[in-house]
MARDO-779474 format. One line per 3 residues: number of its first residue (from 1); their letters; for each residue x, y, z of C-alpha. Coordinates in nm, 3 decimals. Layout:
residues N
NUM) a) X/Y/Z ~ ...
end
This chain:
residues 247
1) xxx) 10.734/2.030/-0.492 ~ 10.961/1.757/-0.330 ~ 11.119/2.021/-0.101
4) xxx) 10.766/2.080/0.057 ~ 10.718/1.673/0.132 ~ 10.860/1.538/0.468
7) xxx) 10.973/1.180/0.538 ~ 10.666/1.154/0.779 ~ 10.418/1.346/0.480
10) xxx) 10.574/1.023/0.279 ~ 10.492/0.741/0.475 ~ 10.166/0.859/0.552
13) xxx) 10.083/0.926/0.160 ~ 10.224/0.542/0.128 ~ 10.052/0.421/0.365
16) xxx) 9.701/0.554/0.243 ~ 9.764/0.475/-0.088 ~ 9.786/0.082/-0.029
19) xxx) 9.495/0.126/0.280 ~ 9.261/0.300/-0.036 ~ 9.381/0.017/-0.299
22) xxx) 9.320/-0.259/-0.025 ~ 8.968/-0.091/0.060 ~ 8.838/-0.104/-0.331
25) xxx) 8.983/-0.489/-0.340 ~ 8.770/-0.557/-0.032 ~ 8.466/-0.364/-0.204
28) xxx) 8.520/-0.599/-0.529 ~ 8.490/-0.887/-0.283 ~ 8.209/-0.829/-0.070
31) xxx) 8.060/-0.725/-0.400 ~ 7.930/-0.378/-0.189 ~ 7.843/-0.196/-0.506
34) xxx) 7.553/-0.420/-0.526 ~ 7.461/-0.260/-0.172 ~ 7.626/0.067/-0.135
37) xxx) 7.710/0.207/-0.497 ~ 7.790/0.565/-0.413 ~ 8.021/0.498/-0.135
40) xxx) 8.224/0.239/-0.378 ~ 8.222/0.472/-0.597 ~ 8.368/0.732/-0.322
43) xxx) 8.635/0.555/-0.272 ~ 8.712/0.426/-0.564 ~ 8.754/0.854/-0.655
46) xxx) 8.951/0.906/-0.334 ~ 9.157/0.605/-0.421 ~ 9.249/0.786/-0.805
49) xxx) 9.271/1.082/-0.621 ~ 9.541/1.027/-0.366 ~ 9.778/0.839/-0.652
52) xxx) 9.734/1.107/-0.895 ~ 9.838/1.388/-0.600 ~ 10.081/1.166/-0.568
55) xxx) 10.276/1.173/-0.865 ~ 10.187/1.565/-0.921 ~ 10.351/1.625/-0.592
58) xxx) 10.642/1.422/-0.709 ~ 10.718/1.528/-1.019 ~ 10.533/1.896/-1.023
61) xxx) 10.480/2.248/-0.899 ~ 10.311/2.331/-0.597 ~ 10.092/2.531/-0.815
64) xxx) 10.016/2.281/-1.004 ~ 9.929/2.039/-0.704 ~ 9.755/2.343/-0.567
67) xxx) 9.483/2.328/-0.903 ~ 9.438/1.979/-0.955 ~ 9.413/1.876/-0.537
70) xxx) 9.123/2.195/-0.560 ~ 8.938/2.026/-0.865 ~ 9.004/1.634/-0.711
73) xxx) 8.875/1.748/-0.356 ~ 8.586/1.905/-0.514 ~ 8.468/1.520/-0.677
76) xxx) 8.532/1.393/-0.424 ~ 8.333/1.589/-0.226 ~ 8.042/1.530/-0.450
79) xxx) 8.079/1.126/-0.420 ~ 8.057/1.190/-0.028 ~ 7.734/1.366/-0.058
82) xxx) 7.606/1.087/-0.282 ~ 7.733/0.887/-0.021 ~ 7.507/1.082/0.240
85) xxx) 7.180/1.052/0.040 ~ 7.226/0.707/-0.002 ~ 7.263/0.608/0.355
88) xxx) 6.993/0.840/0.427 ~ 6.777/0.677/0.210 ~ 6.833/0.352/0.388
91) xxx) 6.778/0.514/0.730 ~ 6.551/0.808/0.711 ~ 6.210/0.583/0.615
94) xxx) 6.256/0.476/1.010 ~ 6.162/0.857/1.115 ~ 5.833/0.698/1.152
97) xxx) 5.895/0.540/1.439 ~ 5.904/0.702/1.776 ~ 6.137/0.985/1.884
100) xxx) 6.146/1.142/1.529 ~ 6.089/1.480/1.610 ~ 6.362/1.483/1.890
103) xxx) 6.585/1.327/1.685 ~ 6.541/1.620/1.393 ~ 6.514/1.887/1.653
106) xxx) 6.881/1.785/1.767 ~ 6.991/1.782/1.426 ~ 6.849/2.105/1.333
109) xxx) 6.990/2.227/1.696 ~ 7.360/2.138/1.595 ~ 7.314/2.258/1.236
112) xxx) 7.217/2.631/1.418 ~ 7.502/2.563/1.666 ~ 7.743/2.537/1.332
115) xxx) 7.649/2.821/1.148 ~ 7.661/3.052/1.482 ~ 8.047/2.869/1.512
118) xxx) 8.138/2.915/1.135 ~ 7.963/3.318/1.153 ~ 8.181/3.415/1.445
121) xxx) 8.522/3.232/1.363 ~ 8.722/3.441/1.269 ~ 8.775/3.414/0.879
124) xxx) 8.912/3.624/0.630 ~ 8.735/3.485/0.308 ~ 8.348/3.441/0.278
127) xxx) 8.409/3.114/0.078 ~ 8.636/2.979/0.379 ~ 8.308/3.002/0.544
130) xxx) 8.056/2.875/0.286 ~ 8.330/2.585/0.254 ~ 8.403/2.517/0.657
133) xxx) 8.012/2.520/0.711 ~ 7.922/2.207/0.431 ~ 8.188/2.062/0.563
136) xxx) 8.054/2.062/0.972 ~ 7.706/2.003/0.805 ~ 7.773/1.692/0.614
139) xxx) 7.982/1.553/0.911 ~ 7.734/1.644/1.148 ~ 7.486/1.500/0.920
142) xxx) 7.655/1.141/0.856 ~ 7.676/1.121/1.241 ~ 7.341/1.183/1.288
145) xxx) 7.232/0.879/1.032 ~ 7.532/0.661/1.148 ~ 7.301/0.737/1.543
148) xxx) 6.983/0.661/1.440 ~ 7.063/0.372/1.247 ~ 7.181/0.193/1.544
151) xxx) 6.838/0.294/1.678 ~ 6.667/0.155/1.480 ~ 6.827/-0.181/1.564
154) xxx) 6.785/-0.335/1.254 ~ 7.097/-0.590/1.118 ~ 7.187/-0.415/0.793
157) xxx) 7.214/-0.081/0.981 ~ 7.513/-0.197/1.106 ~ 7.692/-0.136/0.798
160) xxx) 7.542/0.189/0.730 ~ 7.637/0.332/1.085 ~ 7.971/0.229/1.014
163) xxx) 8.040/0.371/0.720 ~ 7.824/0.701/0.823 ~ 7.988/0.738/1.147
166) xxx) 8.379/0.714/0.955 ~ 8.251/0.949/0.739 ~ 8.086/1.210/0.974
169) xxx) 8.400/1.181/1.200 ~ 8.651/1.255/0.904 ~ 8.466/1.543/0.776
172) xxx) 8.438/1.695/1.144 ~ 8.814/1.669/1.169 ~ 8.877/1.763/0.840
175) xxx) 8.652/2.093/0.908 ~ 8.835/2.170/1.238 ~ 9.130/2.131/1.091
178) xxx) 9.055/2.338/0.812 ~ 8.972/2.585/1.029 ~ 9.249/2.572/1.262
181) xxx) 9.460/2.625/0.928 ~ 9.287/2.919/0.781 ~ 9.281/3.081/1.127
184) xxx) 9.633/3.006/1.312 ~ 9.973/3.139/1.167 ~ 10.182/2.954/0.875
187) xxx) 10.398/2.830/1.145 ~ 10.140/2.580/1.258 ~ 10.024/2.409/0.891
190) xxx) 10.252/2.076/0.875 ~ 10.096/1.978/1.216 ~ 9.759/2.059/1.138
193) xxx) 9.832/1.896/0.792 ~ 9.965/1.553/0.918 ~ 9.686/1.547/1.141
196) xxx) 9.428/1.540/0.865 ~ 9.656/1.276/0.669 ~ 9.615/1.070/1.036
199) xxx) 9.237/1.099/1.022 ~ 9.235/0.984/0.683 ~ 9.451/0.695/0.739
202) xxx) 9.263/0.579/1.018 ~ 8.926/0.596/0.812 ~ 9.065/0.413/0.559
205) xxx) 9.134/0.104/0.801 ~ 8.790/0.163/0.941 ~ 8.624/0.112/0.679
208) xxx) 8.840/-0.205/0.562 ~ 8.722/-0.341/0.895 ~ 8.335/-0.241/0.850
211) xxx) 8.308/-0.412/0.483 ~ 8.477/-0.735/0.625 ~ 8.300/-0.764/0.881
214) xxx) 7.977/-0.987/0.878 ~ 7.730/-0.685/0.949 ~ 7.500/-0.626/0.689
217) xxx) 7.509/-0.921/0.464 ~ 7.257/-1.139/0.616 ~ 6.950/-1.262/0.346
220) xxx) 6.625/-1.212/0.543 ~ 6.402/-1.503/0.507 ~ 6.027/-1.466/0.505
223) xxx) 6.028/-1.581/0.879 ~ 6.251/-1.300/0.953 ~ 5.999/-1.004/0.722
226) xxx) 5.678/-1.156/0.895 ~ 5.896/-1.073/1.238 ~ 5.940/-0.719/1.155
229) xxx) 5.606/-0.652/1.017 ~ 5.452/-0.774/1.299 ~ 5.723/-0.583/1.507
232) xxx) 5.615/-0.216/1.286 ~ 5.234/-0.351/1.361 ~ 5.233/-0.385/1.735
235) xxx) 5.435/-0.009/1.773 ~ 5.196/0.178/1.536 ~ 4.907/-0.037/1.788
238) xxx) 5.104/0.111/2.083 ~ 5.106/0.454/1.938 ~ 4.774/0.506/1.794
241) xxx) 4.591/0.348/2.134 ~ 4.806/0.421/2.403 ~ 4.666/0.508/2.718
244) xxx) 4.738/0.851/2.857 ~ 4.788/0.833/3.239 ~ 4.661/1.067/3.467
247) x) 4.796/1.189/3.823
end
């Protein structure tokens, strides 16, 4: 397959192989399996994933990369939507706070607005479809934690909007470019496919930035719980006997 594998496919593969290594070293140090287990675990997997393409692509057929990169992607994909339930689970207790039903009415608004896009694109395989819609979902999805999080205002959520936002914005690009490949002639497939290499590159250094950073990591004393109960206490007051003004 080395014919297939430009000098700018190269870098790029070089350069997220050492970004994914350096990102698991950083996850040893901040210790974030303690915090975030599924998305160490993601890319820890993405990490194996992108050597072990690697040395297929190297020393293999392309129809041999073509199997295992199908079976990788696929575990990978599962670790992602591990990933998603576990930052949900850190956000989505906050939907009882105000503004929860506008904020799931817009999500289930874009989820409708998806599978109207992915019904009328023009696709030739119904699992192209089933595939390009999870995809837009998941994205869509990890944005729309990575949003309220920062809503919510709380210190931690810093870390989880980070990661979540990353996340969501790969797997929109990866979708559209998915779907620019499937759709647009042969001709056009190492642009598309350098982009998505791009986006992944860039994640990669986002998220070596998000785990460094100080967000997320401070201890809450019991000064600092007292705040926020009393905090959750004076908006369910505010809720349950606010006044209703009249014209």
């Amino acid at each position: 397959m080395n014919n297939f594998i430009t000098t700018a496919d190269l870098a790029i593969w070089i350069a997220l192989i050492v970004g994914r290594v350096v990102l698991c070293l950083v996850i040893l140090k901040k210790h974030l399996f303690r915090k975030l287990p599924w998305f160490s675990l993601y890319a820890l997997a993405s990490t194996i994933e992108t050597i072990v393409l690697f040395v297929i692509a190297s020393l293999c057929s392309y129809t041999a990369y073509y199997y295992v990169f199908y079976v990788t992607s696929h575990i990978v994909s599962l670790f992602a939507f591990s990933t998603l339930i576990e930052a949900g689970r850190r956000v989505l207790p906050g939907l009882d706070l105000p503004k929860k039903e506008q904020a799931l009415t817009f999500l289930m608004l874009t989820i409708g607005v998806i599978v109207a896009f992915v019904t009328l694109w023009p696709l030739r395989f119904i699992e192209n479809r089933i595939e390009l819609a999870a995809q837009l979902v998941v994205g869509t999805t990890f944005i729309f934690i990575a949003t309220y999080s920062r809503y919510l205002g709380f210190y931690w959520s810093r870390l989880v909007a980070g990661i979540s936002a990353t996340l969501g914005l790969l797997y929109l690009i990866q979708g559209a470019v998915r779907a620019m490949a499937w759709h647009h002639p042969s001709a056009m497939t190492f642009e598309i496919r350098l982009l998505s290499q791009i986006a992944n590159v860039l994640a990669v250094i986002a998220w070596i930035v998000v785990v460094l950073s100080p967000w997320g990591t401070r201890e809450y004393t019991e000064q600092d719980v007292l705040k926020l109960e009393a905090a959750f206490a004076r908006i369910e007051a505010s809720m349950g006997t606010g006044e209703v003004k009249t014209v």
